[in-house]
C-alpha positions as CSV (number, residue, x, y, z in Angstrom):
1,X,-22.5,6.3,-15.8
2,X,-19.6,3.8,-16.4
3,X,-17.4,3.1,-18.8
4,X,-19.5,0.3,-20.6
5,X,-22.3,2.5,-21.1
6,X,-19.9,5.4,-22.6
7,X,-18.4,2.9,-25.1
8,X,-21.7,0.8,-25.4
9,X,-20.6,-2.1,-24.0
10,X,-22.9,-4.7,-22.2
11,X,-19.5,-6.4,-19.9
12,X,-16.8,-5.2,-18.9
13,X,-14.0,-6.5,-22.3
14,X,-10.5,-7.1,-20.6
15,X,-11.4,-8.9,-16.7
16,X,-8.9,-11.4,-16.1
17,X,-11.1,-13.7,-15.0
18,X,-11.4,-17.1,-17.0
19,X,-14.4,-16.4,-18.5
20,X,-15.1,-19.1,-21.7
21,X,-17.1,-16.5,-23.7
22,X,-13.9,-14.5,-24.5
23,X,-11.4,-17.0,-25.5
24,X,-9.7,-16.1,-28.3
25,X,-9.0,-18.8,-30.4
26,X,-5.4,-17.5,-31.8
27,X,-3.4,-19.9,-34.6
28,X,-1.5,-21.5,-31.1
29,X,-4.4,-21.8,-29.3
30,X,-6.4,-23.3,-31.9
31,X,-3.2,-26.0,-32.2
32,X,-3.4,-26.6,-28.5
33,X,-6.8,-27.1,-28.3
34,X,-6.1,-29.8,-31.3
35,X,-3.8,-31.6,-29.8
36,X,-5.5,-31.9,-26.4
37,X,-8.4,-33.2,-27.4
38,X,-6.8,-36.1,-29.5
39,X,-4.9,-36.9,-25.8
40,X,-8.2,-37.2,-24.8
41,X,-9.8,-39.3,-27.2
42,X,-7.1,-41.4,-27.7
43,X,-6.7,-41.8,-23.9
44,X,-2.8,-41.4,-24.0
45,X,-2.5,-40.7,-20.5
46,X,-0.3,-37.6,-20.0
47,X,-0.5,-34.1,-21.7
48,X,2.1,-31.2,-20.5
49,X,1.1,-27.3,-21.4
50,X,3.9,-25.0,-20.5
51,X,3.4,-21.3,-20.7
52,X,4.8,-18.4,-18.6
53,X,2.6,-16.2,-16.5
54,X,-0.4,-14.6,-18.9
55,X,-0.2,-17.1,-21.9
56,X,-3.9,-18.1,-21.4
57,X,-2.7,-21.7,-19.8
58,X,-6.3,-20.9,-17.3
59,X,-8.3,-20.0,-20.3
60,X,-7.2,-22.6,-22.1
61,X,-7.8,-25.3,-19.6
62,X,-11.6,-24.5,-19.5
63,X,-12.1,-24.3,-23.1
64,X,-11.1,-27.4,-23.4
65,X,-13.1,-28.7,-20.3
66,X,-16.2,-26.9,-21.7
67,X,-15.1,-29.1,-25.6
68,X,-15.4,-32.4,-23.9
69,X,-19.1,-33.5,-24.2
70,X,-19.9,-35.3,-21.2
71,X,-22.2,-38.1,-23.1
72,X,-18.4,-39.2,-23.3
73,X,-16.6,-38.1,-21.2
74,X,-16.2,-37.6,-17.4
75,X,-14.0,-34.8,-16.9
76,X,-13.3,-32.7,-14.3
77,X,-10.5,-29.5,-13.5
78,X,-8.4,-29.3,-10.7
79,X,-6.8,-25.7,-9.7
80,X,-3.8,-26.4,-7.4
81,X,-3.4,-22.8,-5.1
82,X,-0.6,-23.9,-3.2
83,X,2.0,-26.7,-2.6
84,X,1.5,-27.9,0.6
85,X,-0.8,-30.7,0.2
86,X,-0.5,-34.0,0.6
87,X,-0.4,-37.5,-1.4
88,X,-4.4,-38.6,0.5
89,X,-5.7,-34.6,-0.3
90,X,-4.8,-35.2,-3.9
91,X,-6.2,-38.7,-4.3
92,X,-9.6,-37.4,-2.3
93,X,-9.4,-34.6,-4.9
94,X,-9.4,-36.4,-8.1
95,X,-11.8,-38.9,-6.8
96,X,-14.5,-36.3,-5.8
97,X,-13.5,-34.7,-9.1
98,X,-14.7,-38.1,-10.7
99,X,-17.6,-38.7,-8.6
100,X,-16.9,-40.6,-6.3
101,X,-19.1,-38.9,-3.1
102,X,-17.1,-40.3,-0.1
103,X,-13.8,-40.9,-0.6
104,X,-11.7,-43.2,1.6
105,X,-9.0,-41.3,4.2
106,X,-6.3,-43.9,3.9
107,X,-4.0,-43.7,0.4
108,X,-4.6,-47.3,-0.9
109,X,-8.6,-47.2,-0.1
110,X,-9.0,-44.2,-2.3
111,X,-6.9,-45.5,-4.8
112,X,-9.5,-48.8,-4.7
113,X,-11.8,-45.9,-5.1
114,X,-10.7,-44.8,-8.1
115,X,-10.1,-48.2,-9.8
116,X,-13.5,-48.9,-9.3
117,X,-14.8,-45.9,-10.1
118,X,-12.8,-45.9,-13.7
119,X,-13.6,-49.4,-14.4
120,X,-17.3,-48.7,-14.8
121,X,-16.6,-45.2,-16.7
122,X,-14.8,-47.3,-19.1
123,X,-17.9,-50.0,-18.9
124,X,-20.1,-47.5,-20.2
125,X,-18.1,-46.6,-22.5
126,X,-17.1,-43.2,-21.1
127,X,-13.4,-41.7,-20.9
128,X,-11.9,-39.5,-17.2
129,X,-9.6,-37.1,-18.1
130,X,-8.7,-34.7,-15.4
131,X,-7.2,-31.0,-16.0
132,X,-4.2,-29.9,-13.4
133,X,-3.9,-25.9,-13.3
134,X,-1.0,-24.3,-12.1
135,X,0.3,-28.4,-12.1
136,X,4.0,-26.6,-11.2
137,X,2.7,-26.8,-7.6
138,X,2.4,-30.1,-6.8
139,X,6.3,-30.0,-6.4
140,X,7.3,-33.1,-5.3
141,X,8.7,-37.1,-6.0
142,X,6.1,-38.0,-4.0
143,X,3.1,-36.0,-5.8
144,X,4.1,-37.4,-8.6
145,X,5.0,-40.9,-7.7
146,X,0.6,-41.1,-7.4
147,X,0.1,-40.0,-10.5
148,X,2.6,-42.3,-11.9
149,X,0.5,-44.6,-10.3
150,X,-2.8,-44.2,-11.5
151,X,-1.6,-43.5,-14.9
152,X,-0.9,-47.6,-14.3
153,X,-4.6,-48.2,-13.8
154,X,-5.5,-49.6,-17.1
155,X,-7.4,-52.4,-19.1
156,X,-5.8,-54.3,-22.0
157,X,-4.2,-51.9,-24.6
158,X,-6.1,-48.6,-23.0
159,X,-5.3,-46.4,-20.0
160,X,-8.3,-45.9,-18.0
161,X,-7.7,-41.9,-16.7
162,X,-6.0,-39.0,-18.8
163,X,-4.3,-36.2,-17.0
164,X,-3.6,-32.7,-18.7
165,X,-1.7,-30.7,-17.0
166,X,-1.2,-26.8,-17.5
167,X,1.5,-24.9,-15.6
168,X,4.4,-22.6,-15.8
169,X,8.1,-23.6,-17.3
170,X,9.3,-24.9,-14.0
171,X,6.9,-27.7,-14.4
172,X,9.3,-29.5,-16.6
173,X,11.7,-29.5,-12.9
174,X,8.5,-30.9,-11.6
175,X,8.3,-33.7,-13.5
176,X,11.5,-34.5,-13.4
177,X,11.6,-35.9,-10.1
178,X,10.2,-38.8,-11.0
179,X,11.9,-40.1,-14.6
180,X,9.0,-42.4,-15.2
181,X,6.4,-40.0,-15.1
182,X,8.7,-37.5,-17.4
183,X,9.0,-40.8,-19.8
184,X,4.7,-41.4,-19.7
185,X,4.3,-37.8,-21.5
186,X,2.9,-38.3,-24.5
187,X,2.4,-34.8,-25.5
188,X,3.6,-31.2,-24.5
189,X,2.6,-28.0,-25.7
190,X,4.0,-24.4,-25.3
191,X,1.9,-21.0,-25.0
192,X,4.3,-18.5,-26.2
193,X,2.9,-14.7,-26.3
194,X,0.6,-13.3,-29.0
195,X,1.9,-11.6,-31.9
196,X,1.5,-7.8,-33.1
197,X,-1.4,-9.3,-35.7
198,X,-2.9,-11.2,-32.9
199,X,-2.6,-8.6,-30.5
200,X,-4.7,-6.4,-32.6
201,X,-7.0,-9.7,-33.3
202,X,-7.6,-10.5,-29.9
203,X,-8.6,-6.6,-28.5
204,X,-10.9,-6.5,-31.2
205,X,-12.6,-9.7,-30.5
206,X,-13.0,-9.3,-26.8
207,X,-14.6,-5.8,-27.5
208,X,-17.0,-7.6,-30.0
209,X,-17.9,-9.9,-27.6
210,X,-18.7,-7.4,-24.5
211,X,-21.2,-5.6,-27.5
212,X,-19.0,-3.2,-29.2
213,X,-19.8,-2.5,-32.9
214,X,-17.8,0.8,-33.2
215,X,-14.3,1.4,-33.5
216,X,-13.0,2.3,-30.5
217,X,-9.1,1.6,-30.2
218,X,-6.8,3.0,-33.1
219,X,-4.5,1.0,-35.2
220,X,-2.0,3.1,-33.8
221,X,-3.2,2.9,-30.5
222,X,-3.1,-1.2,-30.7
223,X,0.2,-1.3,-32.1
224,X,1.6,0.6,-28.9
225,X,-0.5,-2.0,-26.6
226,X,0.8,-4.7,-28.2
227,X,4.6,-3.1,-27.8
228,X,4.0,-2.1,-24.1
229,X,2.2,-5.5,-23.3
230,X,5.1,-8.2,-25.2
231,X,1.9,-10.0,-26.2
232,X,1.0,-11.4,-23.0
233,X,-3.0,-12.1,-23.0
234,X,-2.5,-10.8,-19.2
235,X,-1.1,-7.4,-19.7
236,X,-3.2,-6.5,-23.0
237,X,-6.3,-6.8,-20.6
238,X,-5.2,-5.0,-17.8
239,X,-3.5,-2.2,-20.3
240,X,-6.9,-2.0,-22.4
241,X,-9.1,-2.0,-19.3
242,X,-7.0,1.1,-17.8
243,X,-7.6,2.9,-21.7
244,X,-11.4,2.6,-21.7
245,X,-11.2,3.9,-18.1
246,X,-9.2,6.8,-18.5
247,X,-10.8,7.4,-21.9
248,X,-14.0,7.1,-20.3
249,X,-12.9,9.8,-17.3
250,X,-11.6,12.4,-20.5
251,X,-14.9,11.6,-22.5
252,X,-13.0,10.3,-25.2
253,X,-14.9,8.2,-27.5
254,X,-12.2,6.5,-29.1
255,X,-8.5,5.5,-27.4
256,X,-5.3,6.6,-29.4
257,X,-2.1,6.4,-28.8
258,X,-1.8,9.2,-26.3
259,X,-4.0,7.6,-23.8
260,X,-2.2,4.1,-24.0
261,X,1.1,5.6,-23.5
262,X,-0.2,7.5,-20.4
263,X,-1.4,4.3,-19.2
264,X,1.5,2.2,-19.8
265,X,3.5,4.7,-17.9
266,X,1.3,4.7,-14.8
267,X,1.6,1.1,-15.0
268,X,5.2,0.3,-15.4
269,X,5.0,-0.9,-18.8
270,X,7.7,1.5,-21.1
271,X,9.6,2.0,-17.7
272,X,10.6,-1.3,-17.6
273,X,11.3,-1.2,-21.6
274,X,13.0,1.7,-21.5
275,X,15.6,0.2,-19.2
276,X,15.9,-3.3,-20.9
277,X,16.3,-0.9,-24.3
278,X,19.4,1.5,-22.1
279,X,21.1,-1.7,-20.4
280,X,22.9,-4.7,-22.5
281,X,21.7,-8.2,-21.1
282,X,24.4,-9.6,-18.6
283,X,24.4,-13.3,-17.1
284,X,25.2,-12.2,-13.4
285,X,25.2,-15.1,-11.1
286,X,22.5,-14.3,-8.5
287,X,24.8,-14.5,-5.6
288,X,27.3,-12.9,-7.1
289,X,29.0,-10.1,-5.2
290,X,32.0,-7.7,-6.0
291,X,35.4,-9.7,-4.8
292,X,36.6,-8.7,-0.9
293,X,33.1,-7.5,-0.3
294,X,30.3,-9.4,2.0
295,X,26.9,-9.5,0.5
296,X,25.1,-7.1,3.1
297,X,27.6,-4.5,2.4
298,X,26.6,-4.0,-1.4
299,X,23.7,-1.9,0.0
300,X,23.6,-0.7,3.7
301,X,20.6,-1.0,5.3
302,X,20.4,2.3,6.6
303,X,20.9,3.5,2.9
304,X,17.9,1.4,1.9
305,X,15.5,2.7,5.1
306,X,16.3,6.2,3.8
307,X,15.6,5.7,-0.1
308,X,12.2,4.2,0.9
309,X,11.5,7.0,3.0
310,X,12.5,9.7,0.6
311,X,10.7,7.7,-2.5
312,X,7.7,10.1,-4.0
313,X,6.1,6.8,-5.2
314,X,3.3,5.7,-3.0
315,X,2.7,1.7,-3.0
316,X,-0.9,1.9,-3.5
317,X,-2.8,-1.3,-3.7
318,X,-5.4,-0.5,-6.3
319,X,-6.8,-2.8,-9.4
320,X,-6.3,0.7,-11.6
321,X,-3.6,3.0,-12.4
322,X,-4.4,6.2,-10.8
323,X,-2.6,9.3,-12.4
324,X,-2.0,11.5,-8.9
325,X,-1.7,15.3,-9.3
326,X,2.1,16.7,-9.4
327,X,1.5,18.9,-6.1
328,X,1.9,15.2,-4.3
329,X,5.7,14.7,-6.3
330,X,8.6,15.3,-3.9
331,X,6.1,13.8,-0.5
332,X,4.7,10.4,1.1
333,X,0.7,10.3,-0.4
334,X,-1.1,9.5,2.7
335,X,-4.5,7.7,2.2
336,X,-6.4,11.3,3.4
337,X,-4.8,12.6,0.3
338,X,-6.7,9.5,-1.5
339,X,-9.9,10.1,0.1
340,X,-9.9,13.4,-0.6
341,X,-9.0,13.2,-4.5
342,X,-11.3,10.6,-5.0
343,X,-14.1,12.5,-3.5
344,X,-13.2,15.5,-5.6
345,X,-12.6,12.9,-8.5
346,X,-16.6,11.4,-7.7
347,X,-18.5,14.8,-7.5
348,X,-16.7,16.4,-10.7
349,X,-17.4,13.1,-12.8
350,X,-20.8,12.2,-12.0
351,X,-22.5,15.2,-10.5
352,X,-24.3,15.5,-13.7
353,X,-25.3,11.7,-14.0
């Protein structure tokens, strides 16, 4: 037995991965999504959407390529997974992206490519709008110098391609480096967190969706989720997918606030708001160092090598927060002492399954 047949649940509620089924189409999201697609029909050739890490920016992005019908439109999305790439892998990229089955290795070829290619969307009355994710990657003039460039492919009084891009707040350093590309944005959005009535919105739709019909999360028990996570789409998954997990393993039908604050402890959560709550917010200069002293002396090395070896946390790369029995406090948990809890863990919890 899992956890989704304890709770009744047909797929798992709170995975992280895009999945268009569970968006959650909050008051900003809804205005987002608005304002996107009128970029897109109206062809005005750049969109920005800046959120900070867990906002929904992925989500997001495939909603609205799953919103454009492709009777009109030819659109494609682009994930960017890291920045060194160059100006003839991007071009090859968006024209594959497009359609265009064997792109051209030399820069201007492609970019004939492309022309053509957009010429006889726009013939058949069809619009190319392309989705950039995680669009703070592609970090340089030269990047985008291009897309300056084929945001200059047009026909009389209409651009002929679209871009939206979706990335973090250091985007808008991104586009920066080239001042005529900054000046081409015709619209930018920011994803700011959820708030306490959305919180509680959202966890109940997502349960909905993966089958639940009961009430399984108290109003006191989404209040505290919604404290421990800020908001952040991100965190309210992964600190609601730990709950039905550890309510799951105490055959508890429904999760209250005990088993959320257990959770948020084992992952971080109130640590870290217990200290921003204890210590007043100072601008400190990152290299900033106490006057007369070098910067390697503010913590010794050796004082370092011996706080790591004397630390009773274990660094343990696991998708769930694991509560670990107090006999390991005070020693290094070796991964024997894993194997050997998890196996006690397996035959006590399922040997009656």
């Amino acid at each position: 037995m899992s956890y989704l047949d304890f709770y009744g649940l047909q797929t798992e509620p709170f995975s992280n991965a895009p999945n268009e089924r569970f968006y959650y189409n909050s008051a900003q999201h809804a205005r987002a999504l608005t304002r996107i697609m009128y970029v897109a029909e109206t062809m005005k050739g750049l969109a920005v959407v800046i959120g900070d890490v867990g906002t929904g920016k992925t989500t997001l992005a495939r909603k609205v390529l799953d919103s454009l019908p492709s009777e009109t439109y030819e659109s494609a999305l682009l994930v960017i997974l890291h920045a060194e790439i160059s100006q003839e892998w991007l071009l090859r990229r968006i024209a594959q992206q497009l359609g265009i089955e064997n792109p051209a290795t030399e820069k201007l070829q492609i970019i004939g490519q492309l022309y053509r290619k957009l010429l006889h969307l726009h013939e058949m009355g069809k619009k190319a709008v392309v989705l950039i994710d995680e669009a703070q990657m592609l970090n340089t003039r030269e990047l985008m110098e291009e897309f300056r460039g084929l945001l200059n492919l047009e026909v009389t009084a209409h651009k002929l391609i679209t871009f939206i891009f979706f990335g973090l707040p250091e985007m808008e350093d991104t586009l920066s480096l080239d001042q005529p590309l900054l000046q081409r944005v015709a619209m930018k959005i920011r994803l700011s967190t959820l708030t306490d009535e959305a919180t509680k919105a959202y966890v109940v739709h997502r349960m909905n969706v993966a089958g639940n019909r009961e009430t399984i999360f108290t109003d006191g028990a989404l209040k505290l989720i919604y404290s421990y996570s800020d908001g952040f789409p991100r965190k309210i998954n992964i600190l609601c997918d730990n709950a039905l997990f550890q309510g799951f393993l105490m055959r508890q039908r429904v999760i209250d606030e005990t088993i959320v604050k257990e959770m948020a402890s084992d992952l971080g959560y109130d640590a870290r708001k217990e200290a921003h709550a204890g210590i007043p917010s100072l601008d400190i200069p990152a290299d900033w160092t106490p006057s007369g002293v070098q910067a390697e002396d503010v913590v010794p090395a050796e004082m370092l090598e011996q706080a790591q070896k004397n630390s009773p946390v274990p660094q343990i790369p696991l998708g769930l927060a694991l509560r670990l029995p107090e006999t390991h406090t005070g020693r290094t948990v070796t991964s024997d002492d894993l194997d050997l809890k998890l196996e006690e863990f397996f035959e006590e919890t399922f040997k009656e399954s």
